[in-house]
Biopython code that builds the backbone (N, CA, C, O; Angstrom):
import numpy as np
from Bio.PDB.StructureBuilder import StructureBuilder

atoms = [
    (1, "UNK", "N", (-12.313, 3.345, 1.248)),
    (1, "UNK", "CA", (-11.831, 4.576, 1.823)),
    (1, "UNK", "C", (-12.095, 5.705, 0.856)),
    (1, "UNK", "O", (-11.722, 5.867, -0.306)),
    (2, "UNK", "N", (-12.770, 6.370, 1.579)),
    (2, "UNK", "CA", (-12.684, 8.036, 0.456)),
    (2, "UNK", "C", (-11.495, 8.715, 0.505)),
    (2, "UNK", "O", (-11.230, 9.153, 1.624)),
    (3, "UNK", "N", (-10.682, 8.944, -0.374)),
    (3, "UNK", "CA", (-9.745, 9.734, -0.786)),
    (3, "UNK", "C", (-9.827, 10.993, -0.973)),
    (3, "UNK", "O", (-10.148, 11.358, -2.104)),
    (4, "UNK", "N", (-9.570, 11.999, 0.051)),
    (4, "UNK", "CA", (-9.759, 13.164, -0.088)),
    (4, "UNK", "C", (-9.486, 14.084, -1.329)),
    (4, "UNK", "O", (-10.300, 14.870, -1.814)),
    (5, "UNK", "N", (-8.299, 13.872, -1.730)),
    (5, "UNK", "CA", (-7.638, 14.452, -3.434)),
    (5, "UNK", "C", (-8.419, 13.722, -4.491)),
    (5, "UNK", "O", (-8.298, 14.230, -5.606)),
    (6, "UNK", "N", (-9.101, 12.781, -4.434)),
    (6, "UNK", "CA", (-9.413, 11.614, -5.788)),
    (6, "UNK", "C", (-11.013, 11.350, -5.557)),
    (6, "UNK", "O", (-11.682, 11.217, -4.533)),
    (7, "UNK", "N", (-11.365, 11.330, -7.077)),
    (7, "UNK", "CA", (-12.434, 11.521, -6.925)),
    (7, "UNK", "C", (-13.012, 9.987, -8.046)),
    (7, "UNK", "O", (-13.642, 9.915, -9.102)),
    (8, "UNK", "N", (-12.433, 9.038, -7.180)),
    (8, "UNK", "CA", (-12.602, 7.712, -8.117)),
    (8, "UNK", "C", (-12.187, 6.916, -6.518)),
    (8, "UNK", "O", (-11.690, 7.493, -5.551)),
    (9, "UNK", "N", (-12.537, 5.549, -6.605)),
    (9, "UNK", "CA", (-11.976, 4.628, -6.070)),
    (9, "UNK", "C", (-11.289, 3.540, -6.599)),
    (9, "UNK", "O", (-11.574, 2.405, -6.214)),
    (10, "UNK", "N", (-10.339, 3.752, -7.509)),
    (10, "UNK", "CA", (-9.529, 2.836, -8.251)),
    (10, "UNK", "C", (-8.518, 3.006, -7.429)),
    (10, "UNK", "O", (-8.467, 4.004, -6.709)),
    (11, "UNK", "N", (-7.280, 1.771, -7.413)),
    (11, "UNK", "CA", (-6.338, 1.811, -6.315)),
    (11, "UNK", "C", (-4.910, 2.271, -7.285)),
    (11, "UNK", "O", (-3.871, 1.633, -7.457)),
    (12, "UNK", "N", (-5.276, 3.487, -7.767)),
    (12, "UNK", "CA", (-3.790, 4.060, -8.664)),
    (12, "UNK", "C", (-2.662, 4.001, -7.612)),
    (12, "UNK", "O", (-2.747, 3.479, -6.500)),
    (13, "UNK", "N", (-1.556, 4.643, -8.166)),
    (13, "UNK", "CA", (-0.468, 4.955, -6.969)),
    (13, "UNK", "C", (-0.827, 6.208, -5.870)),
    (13, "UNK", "O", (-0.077, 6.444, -4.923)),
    (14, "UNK", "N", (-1.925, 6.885, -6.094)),
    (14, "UNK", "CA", (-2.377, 8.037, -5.684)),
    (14, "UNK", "C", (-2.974, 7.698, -4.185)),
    (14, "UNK", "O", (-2.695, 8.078, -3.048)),
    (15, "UNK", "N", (-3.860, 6.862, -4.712)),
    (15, "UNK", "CA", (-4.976, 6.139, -3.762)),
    (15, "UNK", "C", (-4.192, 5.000, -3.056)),
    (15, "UNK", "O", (-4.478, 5.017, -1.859)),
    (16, "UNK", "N", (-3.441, 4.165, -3.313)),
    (16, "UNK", "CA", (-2.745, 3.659, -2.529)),
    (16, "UNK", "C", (-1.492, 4.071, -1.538)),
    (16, "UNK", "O", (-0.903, 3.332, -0.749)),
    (17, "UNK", "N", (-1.268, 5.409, -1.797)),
    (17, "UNK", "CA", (-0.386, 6.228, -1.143)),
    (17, "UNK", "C", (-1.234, 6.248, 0.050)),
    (17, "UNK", "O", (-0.916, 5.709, 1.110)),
    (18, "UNK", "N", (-2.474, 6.974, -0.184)),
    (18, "UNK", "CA", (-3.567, 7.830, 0.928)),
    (18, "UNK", "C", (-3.914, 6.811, 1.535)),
    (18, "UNK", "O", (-4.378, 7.198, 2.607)),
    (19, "UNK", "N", (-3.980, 5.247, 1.444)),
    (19, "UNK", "CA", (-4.519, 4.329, 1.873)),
    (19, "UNK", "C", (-3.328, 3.627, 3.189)),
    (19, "UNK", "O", (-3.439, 3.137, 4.313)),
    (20, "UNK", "N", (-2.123, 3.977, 2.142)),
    (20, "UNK", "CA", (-1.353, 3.779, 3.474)),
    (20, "UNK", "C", (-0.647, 4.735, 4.720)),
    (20, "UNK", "O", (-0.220, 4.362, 5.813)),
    (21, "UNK", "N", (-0.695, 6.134, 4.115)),
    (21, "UNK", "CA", (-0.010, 6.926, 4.998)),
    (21, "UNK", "C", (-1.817, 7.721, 5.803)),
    (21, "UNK", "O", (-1.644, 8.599, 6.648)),
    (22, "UNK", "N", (-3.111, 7.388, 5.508)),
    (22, "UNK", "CA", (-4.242, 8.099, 6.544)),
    (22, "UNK", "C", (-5.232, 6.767, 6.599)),
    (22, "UNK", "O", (-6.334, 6.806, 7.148)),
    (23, "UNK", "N", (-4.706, 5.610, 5.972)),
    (23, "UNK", "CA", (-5.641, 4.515, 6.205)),
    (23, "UNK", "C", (-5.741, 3.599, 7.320)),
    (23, "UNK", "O", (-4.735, 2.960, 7.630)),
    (24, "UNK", "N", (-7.221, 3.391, 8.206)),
    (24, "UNK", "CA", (-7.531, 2.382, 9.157)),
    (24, "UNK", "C", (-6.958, 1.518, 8.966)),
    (24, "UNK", "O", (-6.080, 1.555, 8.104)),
    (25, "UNK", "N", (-7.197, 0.459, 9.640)),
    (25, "UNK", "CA", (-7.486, -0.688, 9.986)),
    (25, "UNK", "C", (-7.964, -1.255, 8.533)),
    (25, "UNK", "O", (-7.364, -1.649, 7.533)),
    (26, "UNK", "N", (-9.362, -1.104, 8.907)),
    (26, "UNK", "CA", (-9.644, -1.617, 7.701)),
    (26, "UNK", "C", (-9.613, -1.234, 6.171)),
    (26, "UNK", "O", (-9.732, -2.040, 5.248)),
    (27, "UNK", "N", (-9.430, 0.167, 6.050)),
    (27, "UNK", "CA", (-9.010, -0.021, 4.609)),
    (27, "UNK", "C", (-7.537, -0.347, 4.586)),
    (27, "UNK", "O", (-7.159, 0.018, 3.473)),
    (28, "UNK", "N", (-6.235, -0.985, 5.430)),
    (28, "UNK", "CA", (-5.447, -1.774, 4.982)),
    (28, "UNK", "C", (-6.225, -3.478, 4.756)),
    (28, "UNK", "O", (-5.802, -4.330, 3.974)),
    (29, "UNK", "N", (-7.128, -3.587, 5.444)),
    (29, "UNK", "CA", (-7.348, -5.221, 5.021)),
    (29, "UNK", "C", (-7.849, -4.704, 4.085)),
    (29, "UNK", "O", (-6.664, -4.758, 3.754)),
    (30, "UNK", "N", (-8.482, -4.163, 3.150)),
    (30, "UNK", "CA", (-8.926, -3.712, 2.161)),
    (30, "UNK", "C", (-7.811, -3.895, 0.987)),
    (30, "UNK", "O", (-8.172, -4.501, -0.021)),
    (31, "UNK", "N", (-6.519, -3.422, 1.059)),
    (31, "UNK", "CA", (-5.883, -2.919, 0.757)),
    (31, "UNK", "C", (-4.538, -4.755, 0.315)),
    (31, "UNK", "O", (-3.828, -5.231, -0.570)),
    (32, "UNK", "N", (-5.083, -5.043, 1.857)),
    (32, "UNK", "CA", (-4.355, -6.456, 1.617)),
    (32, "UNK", "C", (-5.624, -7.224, 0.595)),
    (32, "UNK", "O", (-5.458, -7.736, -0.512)),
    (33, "UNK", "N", (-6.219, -7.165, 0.962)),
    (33, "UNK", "CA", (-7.082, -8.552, -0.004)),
    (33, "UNK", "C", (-7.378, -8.125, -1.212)),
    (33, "UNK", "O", (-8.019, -8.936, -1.881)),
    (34, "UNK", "N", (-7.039, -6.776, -1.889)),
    (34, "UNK", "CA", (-6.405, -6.631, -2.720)),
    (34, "UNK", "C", (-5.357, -7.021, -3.593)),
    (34, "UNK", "O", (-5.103, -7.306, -4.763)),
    (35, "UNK", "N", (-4.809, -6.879, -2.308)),
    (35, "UNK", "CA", (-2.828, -7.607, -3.394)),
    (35, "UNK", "C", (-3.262, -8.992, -3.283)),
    (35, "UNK", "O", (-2.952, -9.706, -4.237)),
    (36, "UNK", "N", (-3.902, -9.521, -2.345)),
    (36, "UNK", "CA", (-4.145, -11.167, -2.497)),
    (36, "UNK", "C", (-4.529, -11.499, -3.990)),
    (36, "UNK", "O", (-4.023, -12.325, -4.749)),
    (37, "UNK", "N", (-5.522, -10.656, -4.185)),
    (37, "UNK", "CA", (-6.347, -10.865, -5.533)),
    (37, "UNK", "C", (-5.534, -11.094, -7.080)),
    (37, "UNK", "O", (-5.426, -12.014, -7.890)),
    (38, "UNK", "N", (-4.950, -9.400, -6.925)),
    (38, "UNK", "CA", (-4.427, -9.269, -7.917)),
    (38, "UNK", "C", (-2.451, -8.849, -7.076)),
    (38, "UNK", "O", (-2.064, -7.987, -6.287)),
    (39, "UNK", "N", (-1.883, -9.767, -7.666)),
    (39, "UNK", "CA", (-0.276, -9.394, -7.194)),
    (39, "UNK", "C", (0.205, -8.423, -8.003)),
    (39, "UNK", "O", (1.243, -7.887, -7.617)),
    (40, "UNK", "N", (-0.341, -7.992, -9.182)),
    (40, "UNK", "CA", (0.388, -6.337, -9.388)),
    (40, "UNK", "C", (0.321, -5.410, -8.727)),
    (40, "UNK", "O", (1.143, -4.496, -8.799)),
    (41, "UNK", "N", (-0.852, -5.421, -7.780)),
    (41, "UNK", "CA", (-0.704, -4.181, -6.743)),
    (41, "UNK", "C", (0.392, -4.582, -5.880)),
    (41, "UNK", "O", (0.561, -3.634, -5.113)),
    (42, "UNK", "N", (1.395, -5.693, -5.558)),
    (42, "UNK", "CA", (2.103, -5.888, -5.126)),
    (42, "UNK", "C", (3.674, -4.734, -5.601)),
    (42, "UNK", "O", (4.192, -4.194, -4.624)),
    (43, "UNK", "N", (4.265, -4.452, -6.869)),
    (43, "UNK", "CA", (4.692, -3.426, -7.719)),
    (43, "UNK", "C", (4.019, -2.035, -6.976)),
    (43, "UNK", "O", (4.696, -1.088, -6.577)),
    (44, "UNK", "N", (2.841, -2.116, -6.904)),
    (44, "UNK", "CA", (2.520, -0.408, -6.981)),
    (44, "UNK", "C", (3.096, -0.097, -5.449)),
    (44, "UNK", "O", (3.893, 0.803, -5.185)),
    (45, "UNK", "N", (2.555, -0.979, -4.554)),
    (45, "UNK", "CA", (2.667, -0.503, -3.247)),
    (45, "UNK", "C", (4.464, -0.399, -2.993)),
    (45, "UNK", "O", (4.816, 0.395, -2.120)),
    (46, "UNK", "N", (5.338, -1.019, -3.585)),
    (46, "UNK", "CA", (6.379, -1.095, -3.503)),
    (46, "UNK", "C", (7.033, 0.171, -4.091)),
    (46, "UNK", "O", (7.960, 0.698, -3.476)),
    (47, "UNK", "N", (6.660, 0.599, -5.071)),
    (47, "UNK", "CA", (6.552, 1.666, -5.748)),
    (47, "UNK", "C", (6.203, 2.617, -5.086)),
    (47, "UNK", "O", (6.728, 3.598, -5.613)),
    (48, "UNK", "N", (5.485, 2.993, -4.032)),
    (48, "UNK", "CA", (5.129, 4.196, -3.484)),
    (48, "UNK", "C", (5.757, 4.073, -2.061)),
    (48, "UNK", "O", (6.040, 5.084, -1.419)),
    (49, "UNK", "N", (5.960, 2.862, -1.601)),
    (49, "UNK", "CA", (6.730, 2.582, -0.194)),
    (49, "UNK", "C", (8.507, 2.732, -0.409)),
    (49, "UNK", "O", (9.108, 3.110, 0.596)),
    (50, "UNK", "N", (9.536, 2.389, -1.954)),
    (50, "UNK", "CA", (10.563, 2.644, -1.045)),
    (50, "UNK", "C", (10.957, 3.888, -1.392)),
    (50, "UNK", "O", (12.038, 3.627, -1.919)),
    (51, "UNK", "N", (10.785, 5.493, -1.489)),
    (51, "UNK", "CA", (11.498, 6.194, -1.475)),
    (51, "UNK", "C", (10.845, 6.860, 0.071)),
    (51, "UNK", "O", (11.360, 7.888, 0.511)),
    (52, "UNK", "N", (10.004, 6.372, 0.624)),
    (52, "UNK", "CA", (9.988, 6.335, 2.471)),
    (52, "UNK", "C", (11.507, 5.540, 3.202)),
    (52, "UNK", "O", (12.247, 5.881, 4.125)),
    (53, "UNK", "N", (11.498, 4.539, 2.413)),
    (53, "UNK", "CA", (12.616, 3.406, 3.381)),
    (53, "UNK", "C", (13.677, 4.235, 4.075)),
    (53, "UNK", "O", (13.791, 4.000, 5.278)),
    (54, "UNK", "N", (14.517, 5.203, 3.536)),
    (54, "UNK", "CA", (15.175, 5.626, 4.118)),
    (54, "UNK", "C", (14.989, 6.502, 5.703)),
    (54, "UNK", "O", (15.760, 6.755, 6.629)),
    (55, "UNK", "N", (13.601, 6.768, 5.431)),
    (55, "UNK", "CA", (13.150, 7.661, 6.762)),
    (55, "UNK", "C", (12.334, 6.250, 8.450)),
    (55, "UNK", "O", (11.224, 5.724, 8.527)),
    (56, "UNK", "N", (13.345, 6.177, 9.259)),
    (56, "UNK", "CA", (12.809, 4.953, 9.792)),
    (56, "UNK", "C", (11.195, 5.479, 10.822)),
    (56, "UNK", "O", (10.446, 4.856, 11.575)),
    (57, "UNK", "N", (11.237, 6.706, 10.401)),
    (57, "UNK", "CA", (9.932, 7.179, 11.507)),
    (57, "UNK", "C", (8.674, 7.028, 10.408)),
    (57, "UNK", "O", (7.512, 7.302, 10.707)),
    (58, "UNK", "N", (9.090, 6.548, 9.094)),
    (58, "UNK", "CA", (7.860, 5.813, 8.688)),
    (58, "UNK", "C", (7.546, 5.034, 8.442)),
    (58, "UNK", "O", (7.758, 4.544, 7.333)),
    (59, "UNK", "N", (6.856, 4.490, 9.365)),
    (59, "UNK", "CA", (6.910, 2.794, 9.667)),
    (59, "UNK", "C", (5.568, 2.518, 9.354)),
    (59, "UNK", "O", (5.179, 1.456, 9.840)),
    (60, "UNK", "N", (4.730, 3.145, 8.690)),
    (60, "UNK", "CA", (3.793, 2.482, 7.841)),
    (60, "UNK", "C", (3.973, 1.595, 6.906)),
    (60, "UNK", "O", (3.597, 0.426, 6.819)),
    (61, "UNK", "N", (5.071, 2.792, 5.664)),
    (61, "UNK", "CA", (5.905, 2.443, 4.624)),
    (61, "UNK", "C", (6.613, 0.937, 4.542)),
    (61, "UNK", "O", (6.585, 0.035, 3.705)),
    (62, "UNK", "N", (7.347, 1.146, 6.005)),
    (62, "UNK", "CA", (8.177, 0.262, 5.826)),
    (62, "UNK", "C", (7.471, -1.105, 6.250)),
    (62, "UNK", "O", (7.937, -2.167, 5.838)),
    (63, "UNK", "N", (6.554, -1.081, 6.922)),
    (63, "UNK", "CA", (5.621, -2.136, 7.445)),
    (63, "UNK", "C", (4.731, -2.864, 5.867)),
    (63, "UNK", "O", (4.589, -4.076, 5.712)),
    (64, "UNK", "N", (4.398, -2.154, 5.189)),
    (64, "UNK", "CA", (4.553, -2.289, 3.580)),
    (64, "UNK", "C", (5.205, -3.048, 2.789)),
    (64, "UNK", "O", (4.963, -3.955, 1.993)),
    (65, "UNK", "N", (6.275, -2.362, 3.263)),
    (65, "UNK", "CA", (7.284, -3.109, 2.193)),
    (65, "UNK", "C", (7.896, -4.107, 2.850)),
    (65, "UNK", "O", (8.719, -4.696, 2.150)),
    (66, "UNK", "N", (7.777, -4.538, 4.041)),
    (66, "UNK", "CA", (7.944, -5.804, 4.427)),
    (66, "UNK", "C", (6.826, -6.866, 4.003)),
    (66, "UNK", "O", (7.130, -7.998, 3.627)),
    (67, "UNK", "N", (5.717, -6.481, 4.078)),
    (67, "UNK", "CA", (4.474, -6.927, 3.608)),
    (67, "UNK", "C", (4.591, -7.972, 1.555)),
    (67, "UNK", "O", (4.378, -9.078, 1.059)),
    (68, "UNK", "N", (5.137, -6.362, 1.096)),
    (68, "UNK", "CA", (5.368, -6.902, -0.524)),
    (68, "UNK", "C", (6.875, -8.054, -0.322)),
    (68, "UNK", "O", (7.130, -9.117, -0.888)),
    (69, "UNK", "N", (7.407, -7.510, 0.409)),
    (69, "UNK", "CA", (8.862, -8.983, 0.301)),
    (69, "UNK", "C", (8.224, -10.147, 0.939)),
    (69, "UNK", "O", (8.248, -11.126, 0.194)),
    (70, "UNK", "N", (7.842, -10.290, 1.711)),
    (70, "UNK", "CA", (6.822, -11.490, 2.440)),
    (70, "UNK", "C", (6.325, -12.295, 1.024)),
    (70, "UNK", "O", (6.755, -13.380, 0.634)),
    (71, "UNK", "N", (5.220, -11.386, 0.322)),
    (71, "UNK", "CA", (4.138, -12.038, -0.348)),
    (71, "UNK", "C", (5.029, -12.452, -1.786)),
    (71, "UNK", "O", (4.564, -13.343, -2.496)),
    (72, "UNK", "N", (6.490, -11.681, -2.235)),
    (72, "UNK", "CA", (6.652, -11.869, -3.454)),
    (72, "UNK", "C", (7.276, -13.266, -3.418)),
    (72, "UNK", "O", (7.059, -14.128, -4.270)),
    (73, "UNK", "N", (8.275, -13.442, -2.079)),
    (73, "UNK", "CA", (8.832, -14.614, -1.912)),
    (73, "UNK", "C", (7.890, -15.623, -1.701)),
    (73, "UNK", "O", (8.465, -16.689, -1.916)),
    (74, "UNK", "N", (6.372, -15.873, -1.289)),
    (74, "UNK", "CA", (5.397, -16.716, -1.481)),
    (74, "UNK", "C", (4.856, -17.255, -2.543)),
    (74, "UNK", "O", (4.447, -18.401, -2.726)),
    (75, "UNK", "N", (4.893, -16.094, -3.413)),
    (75, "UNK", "CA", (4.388, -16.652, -4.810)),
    (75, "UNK", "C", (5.224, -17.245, -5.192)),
    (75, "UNK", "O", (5.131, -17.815, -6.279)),
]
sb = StructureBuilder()
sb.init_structure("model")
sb.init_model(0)
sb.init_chain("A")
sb.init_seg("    ")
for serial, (resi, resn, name, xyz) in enumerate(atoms, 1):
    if name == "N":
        sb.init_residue(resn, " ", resi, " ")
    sb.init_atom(name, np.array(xyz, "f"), 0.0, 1.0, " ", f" {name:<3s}", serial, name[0])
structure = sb.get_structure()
């Protein structure tokens, strides 16, 4: 995904913000086989998803952070 503000494709907290609140389809599988890879992006995305939690009309966020509780209790 090109990141409109960023001018890198590293998945900082920046780029993983933009990935989840203007990202397809596929840059979330992108995004998942990512955290598959490496589980510290598991932290970041959690990190940028709960100060959304409180707002329930963003259900990207929270679709997220159901995502990171799923995968942490797997490992």
């Amino acid at each position: 995904m090109l990141h409109r503000h960023l001018n890198h494709q590293r998945l900082t907290l920046a780029a993983i913000d933009d990935m989840i609140s203007r990202g397809r389809w596929q840059d979330w599988a992108d995004l998942r086989r990512a955290a598959l890879r490496d589980h510290s992006l598991l932290d970041k995305v959690e990190r940028i998803c709960r100060p959304y939690l409180s707002n329930p009309y963003a259900q990207r966020y929270h679709f997220w952070m159901h995502y990171v509780e799923e995968h942490r209790s797997a490992s």
